[in-house]
N, C-alpha and C positions, 0 to 999 in steps of 0.2 A: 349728367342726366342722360338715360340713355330714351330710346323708344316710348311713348306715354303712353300707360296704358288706362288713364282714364281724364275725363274731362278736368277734376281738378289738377291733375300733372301739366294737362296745356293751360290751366289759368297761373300756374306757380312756373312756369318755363321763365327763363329770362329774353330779354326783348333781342339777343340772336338767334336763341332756340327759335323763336318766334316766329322768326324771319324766316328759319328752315323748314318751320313744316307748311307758310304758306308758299313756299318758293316749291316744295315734293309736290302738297296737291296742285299747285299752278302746272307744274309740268306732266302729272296724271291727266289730267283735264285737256290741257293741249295736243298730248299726244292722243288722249280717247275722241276727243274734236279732228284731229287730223286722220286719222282711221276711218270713222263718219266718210269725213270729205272725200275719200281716198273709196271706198265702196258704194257710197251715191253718186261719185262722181259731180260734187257740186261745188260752185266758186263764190255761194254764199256765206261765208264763213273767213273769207278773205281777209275781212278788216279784223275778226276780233281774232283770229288766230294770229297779224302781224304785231296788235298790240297786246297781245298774251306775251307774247317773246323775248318783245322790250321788254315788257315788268316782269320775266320771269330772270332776264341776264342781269336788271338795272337790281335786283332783290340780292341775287348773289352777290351782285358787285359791291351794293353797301354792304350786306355782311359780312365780308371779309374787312373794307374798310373800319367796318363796325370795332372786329377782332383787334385790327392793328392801334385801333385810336386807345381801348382798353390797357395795349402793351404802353404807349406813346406817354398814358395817365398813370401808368404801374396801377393801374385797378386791381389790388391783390385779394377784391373777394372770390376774384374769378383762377381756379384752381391753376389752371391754364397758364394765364399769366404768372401767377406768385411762381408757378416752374421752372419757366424757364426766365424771368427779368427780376431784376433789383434796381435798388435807384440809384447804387455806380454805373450802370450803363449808360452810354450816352443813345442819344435819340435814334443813332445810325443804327445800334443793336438793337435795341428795343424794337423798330420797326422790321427787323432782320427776324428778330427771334418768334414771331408769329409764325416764321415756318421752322421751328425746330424741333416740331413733335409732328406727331401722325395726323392727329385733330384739324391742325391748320393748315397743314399739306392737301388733306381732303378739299377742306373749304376752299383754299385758292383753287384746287384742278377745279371745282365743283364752278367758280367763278370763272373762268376761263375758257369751260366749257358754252358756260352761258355765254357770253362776248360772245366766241363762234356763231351759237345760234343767233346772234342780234347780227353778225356779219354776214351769214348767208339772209337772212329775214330782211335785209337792208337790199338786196342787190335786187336789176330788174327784172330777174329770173324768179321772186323767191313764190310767184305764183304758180310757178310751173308744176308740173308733175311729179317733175325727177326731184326739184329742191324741197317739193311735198315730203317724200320719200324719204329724201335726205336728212331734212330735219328731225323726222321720227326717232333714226335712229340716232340722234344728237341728244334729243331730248331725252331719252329712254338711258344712254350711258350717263348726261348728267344728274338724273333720278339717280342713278344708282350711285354715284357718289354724291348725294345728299342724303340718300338712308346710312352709307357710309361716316361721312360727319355726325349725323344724327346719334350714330351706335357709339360714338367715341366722342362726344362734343367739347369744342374748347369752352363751352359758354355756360357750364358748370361749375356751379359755386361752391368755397370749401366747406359751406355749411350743409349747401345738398349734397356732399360727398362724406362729408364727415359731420353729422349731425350730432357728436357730443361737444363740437363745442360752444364755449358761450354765446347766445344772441347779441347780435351787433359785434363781434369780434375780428377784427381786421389786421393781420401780421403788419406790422413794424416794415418787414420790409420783405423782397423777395429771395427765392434759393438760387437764383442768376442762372445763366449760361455756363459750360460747360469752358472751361478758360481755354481748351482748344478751338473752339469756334468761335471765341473772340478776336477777330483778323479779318484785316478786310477783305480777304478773299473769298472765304467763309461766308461773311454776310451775304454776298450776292449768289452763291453756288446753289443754293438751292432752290432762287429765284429763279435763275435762267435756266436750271435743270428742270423747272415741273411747266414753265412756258414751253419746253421743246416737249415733254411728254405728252402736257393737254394738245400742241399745239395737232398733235397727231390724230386726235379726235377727228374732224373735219375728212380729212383724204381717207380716213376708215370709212365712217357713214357714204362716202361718196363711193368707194369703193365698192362696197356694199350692195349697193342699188346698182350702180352701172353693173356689176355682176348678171343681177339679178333681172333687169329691163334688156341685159343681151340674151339672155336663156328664153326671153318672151319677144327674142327677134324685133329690138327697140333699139339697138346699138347706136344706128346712123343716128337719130335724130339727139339723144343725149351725147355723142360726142363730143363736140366741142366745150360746151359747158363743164361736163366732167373734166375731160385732161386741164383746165382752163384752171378750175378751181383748185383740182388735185395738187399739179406744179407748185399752184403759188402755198399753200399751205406745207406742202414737203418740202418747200426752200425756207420756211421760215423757221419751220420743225425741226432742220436739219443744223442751220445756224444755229439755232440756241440750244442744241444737245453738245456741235464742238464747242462750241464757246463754254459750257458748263463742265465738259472733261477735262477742256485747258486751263480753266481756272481753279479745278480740284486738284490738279498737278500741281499748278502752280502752290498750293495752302498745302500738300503734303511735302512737297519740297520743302518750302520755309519751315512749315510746324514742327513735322512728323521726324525729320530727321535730314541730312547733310546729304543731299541728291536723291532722296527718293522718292520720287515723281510718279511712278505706278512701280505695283507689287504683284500684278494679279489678287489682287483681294477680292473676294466674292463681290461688293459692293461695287467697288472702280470698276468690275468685270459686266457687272448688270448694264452699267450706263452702257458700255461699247458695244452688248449686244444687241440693243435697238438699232443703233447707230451704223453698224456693219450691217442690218438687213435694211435699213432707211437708204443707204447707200446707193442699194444694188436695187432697191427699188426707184429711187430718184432718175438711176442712168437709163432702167428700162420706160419710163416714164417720158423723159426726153428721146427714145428715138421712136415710142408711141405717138408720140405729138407730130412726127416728121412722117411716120405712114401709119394709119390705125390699124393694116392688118398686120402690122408687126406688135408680137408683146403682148394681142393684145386681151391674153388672159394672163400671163405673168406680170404685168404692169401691176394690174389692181389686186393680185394676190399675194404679192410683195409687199404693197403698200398695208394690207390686211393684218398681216404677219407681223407687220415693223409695229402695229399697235397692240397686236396680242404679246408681242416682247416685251413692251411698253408698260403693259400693267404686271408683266412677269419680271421686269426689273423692280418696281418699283413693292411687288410682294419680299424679293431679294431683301430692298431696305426696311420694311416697314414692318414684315411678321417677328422679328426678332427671332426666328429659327434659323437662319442661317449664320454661322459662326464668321463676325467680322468685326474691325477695330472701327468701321460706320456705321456697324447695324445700330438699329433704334431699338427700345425696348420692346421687349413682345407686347402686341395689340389683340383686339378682339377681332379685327377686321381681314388675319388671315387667310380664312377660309374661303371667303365673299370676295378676294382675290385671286385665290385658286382656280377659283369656281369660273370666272371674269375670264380668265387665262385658257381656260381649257375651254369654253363655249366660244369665245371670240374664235378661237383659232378652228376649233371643228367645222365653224360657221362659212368660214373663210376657205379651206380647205371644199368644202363640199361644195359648194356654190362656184366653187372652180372647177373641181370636178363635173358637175353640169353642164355649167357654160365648156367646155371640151368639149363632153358627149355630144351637144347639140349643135355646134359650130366651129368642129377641130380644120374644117374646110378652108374658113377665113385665115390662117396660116399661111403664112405664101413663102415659097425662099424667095432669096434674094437677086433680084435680074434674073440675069442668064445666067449664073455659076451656081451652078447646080453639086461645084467638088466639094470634098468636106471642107478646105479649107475657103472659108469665107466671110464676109463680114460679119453676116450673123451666126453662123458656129461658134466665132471668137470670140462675139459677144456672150454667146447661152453659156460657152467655158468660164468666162470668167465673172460672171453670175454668180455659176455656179460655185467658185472657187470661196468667193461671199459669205455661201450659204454656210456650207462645209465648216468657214472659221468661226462663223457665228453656233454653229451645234457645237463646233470645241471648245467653244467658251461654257454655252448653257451647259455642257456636260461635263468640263471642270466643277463648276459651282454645284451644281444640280446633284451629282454622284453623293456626297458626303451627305449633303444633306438627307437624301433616300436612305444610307445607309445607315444614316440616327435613327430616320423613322422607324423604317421596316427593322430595322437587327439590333439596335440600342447601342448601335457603336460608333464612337468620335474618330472619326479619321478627318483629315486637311492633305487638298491639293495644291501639291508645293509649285514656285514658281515654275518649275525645271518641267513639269507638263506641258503648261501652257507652252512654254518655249520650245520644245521639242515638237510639238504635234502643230503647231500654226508654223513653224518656219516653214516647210518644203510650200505648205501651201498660202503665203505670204510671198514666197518669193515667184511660185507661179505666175501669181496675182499681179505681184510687179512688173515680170515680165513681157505679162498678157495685157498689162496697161501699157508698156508701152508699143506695143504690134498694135492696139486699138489706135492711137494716139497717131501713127504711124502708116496706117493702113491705107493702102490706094487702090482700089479695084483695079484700077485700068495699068496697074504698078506693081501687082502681084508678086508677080517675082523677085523683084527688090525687096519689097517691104518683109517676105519669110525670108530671104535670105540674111538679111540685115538682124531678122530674129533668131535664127539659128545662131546667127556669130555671137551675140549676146549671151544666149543660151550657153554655148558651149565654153564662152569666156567665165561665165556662173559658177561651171563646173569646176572650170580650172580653180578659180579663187577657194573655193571652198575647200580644197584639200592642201591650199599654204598657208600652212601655221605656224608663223613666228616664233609663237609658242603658246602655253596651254592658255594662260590668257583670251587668246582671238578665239578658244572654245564657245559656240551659240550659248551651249547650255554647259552647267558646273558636269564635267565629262564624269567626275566619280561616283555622284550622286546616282545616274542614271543608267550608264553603261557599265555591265559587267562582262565577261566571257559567254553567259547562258544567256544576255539580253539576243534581241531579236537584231539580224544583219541591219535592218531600215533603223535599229536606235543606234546602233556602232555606228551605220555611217551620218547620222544627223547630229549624233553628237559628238563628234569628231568635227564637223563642220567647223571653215572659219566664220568670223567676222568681214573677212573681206570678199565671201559672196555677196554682201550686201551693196558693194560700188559698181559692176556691173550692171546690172536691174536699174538704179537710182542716175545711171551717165544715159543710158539706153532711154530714160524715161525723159530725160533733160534733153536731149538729138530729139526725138521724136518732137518733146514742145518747141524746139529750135524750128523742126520742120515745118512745123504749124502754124506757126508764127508767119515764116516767110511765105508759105502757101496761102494762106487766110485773111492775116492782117497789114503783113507791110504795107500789098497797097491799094486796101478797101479804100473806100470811099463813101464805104457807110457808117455814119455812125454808131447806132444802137449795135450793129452785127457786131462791130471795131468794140467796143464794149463789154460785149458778151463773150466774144473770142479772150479778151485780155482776161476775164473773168474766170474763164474756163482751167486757164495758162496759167494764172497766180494759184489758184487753189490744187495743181497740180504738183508745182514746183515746192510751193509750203509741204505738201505731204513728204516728199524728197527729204527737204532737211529736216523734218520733224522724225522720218526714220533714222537717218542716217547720225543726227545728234543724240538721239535716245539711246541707239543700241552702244553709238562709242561711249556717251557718256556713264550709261548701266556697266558694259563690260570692263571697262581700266579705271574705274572707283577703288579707290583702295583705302583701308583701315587702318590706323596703326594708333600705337600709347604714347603717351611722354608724361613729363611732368615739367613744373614750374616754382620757381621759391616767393612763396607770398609777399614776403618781407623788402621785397626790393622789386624793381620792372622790368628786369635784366632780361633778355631775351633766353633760352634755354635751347639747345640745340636738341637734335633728336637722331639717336644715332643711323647711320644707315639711312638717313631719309634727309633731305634737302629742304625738310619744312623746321619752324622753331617755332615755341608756345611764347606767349606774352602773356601777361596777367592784367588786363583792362581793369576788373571792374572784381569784387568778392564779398560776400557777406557772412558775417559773424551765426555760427548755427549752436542754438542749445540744447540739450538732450536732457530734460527736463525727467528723466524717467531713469535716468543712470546715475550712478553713485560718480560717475567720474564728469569731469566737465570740457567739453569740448569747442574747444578756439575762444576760452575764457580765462581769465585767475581770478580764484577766490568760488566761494556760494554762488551760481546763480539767484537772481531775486525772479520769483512766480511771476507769472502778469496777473493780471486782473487784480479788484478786490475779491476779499473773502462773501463767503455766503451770507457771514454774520452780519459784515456791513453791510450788503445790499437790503436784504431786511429790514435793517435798521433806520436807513434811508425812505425805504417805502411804508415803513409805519410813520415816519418823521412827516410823510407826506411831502418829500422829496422824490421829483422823477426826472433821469438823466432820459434823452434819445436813447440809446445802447447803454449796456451793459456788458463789461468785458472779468467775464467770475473765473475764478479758480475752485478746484475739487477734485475728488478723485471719482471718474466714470464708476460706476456700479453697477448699469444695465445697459443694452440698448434694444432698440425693435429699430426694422428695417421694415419699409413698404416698397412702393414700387418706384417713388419721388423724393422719399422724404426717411431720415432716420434720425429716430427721437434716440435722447441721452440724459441717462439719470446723474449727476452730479450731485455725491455725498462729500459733507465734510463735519463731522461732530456727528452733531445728533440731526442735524440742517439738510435736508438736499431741494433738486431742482432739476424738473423734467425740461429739456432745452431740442427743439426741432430742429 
């Protein structure tokens, strides 16, 4: 059921539709209430705008609850459910499978949204001005993904989607899960991926307003509150996006195939480009906290960007236009994504631009070191280095897609881009982390000199090659004689540029360590340092494992004799097949018989007897028929099959 367009549509809705159009007008209401507030400048409106909040977050929250308890009961009148659950799943999937389409994806952001708003509405600020301000725009994105769910609702029944068939007719059983997302990996991946996308709502709307209250010369007074709230929202945001890229590795590895853990695939690609601007917004964010005239209009236009990425990944997964082994099927919700993507970001953008115009003054360098090289240039470099890998991603993905739209033609960007066009500026970044890492004003000269040696150790590694193997990128694919000098020499590069950067970045946290922590005496600080230090060293081995593990993978054939559990050598190769485990396969469609003697026997019974049975007024649970297919129709869920046998047949969903 999509949009009602008249009063009997909201009397026939079901009791979540229900829920969703009072949860859209509750939040039209609240935000036209808080606009009021916000132009009369009044605080009488106080109480019914903090318990508008609650019942607008506590509305979505049951509704979603609502959705999962329908999967929990296999409620298969609700189209939604019978899609994606059956009654072999156990309760883990069942509760998982509420986020396996676009419908309930909506609903949980649309949920989560709402929490936020109960989270700021809850704090002792949320009378203020600026969390006035804040909320609006909370409320006004959660509105829009409730008209979202609405356009696409899981709470539509197969009777209001498909009104021929019979009253009171309830499927037997569901179409289940997709048997590759049946894994425990799986289950949670999308959980914790749409927790870190909603979670980016909050530091946007915050961003937002402090933009917009420093352009009207209001900065001082909203700072602390803004960076206060931002922080803890962008670290929570930021956990549950790694945590959700490392747990997709992890189900592609297991599932997908024997080491492949990322491919570049448009989709794994979308997650890492929020994540790569969430980053470089997080680091600017943290030394905005330590002086506010640092950062402090790229702070929150960072943080701005990381959410128009946010809804620009998540069109990645959800329009079914882009060509991927995770896209979801095409939606109608598309557009209203697009749209979402290009207004946030123009918003963000220009309100930055402002805030410059009117207060490029508040900029300050740094102390007294006025030379290029200094703390803050090496910070803005390696920002910037961020941004750069994040536009080579969005323009991997992005490219092919445009080239469907606009000129009707399928082309796919192969791994060997990605890799060629992020490494030089990957290993920058490496670099540049560890000079940050390392960096002593009062130490200067050590700390570039100690960078140079690095640097130029870089250099060195990259041009010994063991052999083609330690190539970044597959060298034939991409380098020819008429390629361009910058792809000969990238793709020639070794693999053991990568130790230099990753030892350099390991010294620096060694240095940190003993400057910072040995021998605090502060707790919280000792804490925080240690925090700093683990999350840096983890990105270390997570490079350094990835790329050895991707480049020296290797393929090869064998065979094994069924008949016995003999081990089987394989030649040239120090590995041998076993035969654990085999199953008997029949080709039921071929004159010949395979890994059988004699006829195979059909399954099922005949159509005669099922018949036969149900006029006897005999009825089994299931039925397992034999016939020969004669037609089918395909939808978008579901594909019916006519089964003839005689003169008998049987339409089967």
């Amino acid at each position: 059921m999509a949009v009602p367009h008249s009063f009997s549509d909201l009397v026939q809705a079901t009791l979540g539709d229900k829920i969703l159009y009072v949860s859209l007008l509750l939040g039209l209401a609240l935000i036209a209430l808080l606009l009021y507030d916000q132009i009369k400048n009044t605080e009488q409106y106080n109480k019914h705008i903090k318990w508008g909040v609650r019942a607008f977050g506590a509305l979505l929250l049951t509704d979603y609850l609502l959705l999962v308890y329908y999967f929990i009961v296999n409620d298969f009148t609700y189209n939604y459910v019978w899609t994606f659950s059956d009654r072999n799943l156990s309760i883990y999937y069942r509760i998982s499978a509420a986020l396996a389409g676009q419908e309930g994806t909506f609903l949980f952001w649309a949920a989560i949204i709402g929490a936020g708003a109960m989270w700021l509405n809850e704090k002792k600020e949320s009378t203020s001005d600026f969390i006035k301000k804040t909320q609006i725009v909370v409320l006004l994105i959660g509105v829009f993904f409730i008209f979202l769910t609405i356009k696409q609702t899981p709470f539509a029944t197969i009777h209001q989607l498909f009104p021929e068939l019979p009253a009171g007719f309830i499927p037997a059983d569901g179409n289940g899960l997709n048997p590759l997302l049946i894994d425990p990996w799986m289950a949670v991946h999308p959980l914790v991926m749409f927790i870190g996308y909603a979670a980016v709502t909050n530091p946007f709307a915050i961003s937002l307003v402090y933009l917009y209250m420093s352009i009207r010369g209001r900065a001082g007074e909203i700072e602390k509150i803004g960076i206060e709230n931002v922080v803890q929202f962008c670290r929570v945001a930021w956990f549950f996006l790694t945590f959700a890229i490392a747990i997709g590795g992890f189900w592609a590895y297991k599932v997908l195939g024997w080491g492949g853990f990322w491919a570049w695939d448009p989709v794994e690609t979308a997650s890492l480009i929020p994540w790569l601007m969430l980053t470089a917004a997080m680091h600017t964010l943290v030394e905005h906290k330590k002086d506010r005239h640092k950062y402090a209009i790229l702070a929150p236009v960072l943080v701005g960007l990381s959410y128009s990425l946010v809804v620009y990944a998540t069109l990645v997964t959800r329009s079914g236009f882009f060509e991927s082994v995770h896209a979801f099927a095409a939606g109608t919700t598309g557009s209203y994504l697009v749209a979402m993507t290009l207004i946030s970001t123009v918003v963000v953008v220009a309100l930055g631009a402002l805030r410059y115009a009117a207060v490029s003054d508040d900029h300050k360098p740094e102390s007294q070191d006025s030379s290029f090289v200094n703390k803050t240039n090496i910070f803005y470099i390696t920002i910037l280095f961020l941004v750069v890998l994040t536009y080579i991603s969005i323009w991997g993905i992005t490219y092919p897609a445009l080239l469907k739209l606009l000129a009707g033609r399928k082309v796919g960007t192969g791994i060997a881009f990605f890799n060629l066009w992020s490494y030089p500026f990957f290993m920058g970044l490496f670099l540049l982390a560890g000079l940050c890492l390392n960096y002593k004003p009062s130490n200067k000269e050590k700390s570039v000199r100690e960078f140079k040696i690095f640097f130029a150790l870089t250099l060195v590694a990259a041009l010994i090659r063991p052999s083609d193997a330690w190539n970044i990128v597959d060298y034939s694919a991409v380098v020819n004689a008429q390629s361009p000098l910058l792809y000969r020499f990238i793709g020639g590069a070794s693999a053991l540029s990568f130790i230099p950067p990753m030892v350099y970045i390991v010294y620096s946290l060694s240095n940190r360590y003993n400057d910072r922590i040995k021998n605090s005496k502060n707790r919280n600080f000792t804490l925080k340092e240690i925090g700093i230090l683990s999350i840096h060293l983890g990105i270390v081995f997570i490079v350094l494992g990835g790329v050895f593990a991707t480049m020296f993978s290797t393929e090869f054939a064998g065979s094994a004799n069924i008949k016995n559990n003999a081990v089987s050598s394989i030649e040239g190769m120090p590995y041998g097949l076993s035969v654990v485990d085999y199953r008997t396969v029949v080709d039921y469609g071929s004159s010949q018989d395979v890994g059988v003697v004699g006829q195979p026997v059909l399954p099922g019974i005949s159509l005669a007897e099922m018949y036969a049975e149900l006029r006897a007024g005999e009825f089994r649970e299931t039925y397992s028929v034999r016939g020969e297919i004669v037609e089918s129709l395909q939808t978008e869920h579901i594909t019916y099959v006519r089964v003839k046998e005689d003169d008998l047949d049987l339409w089967v969903a």
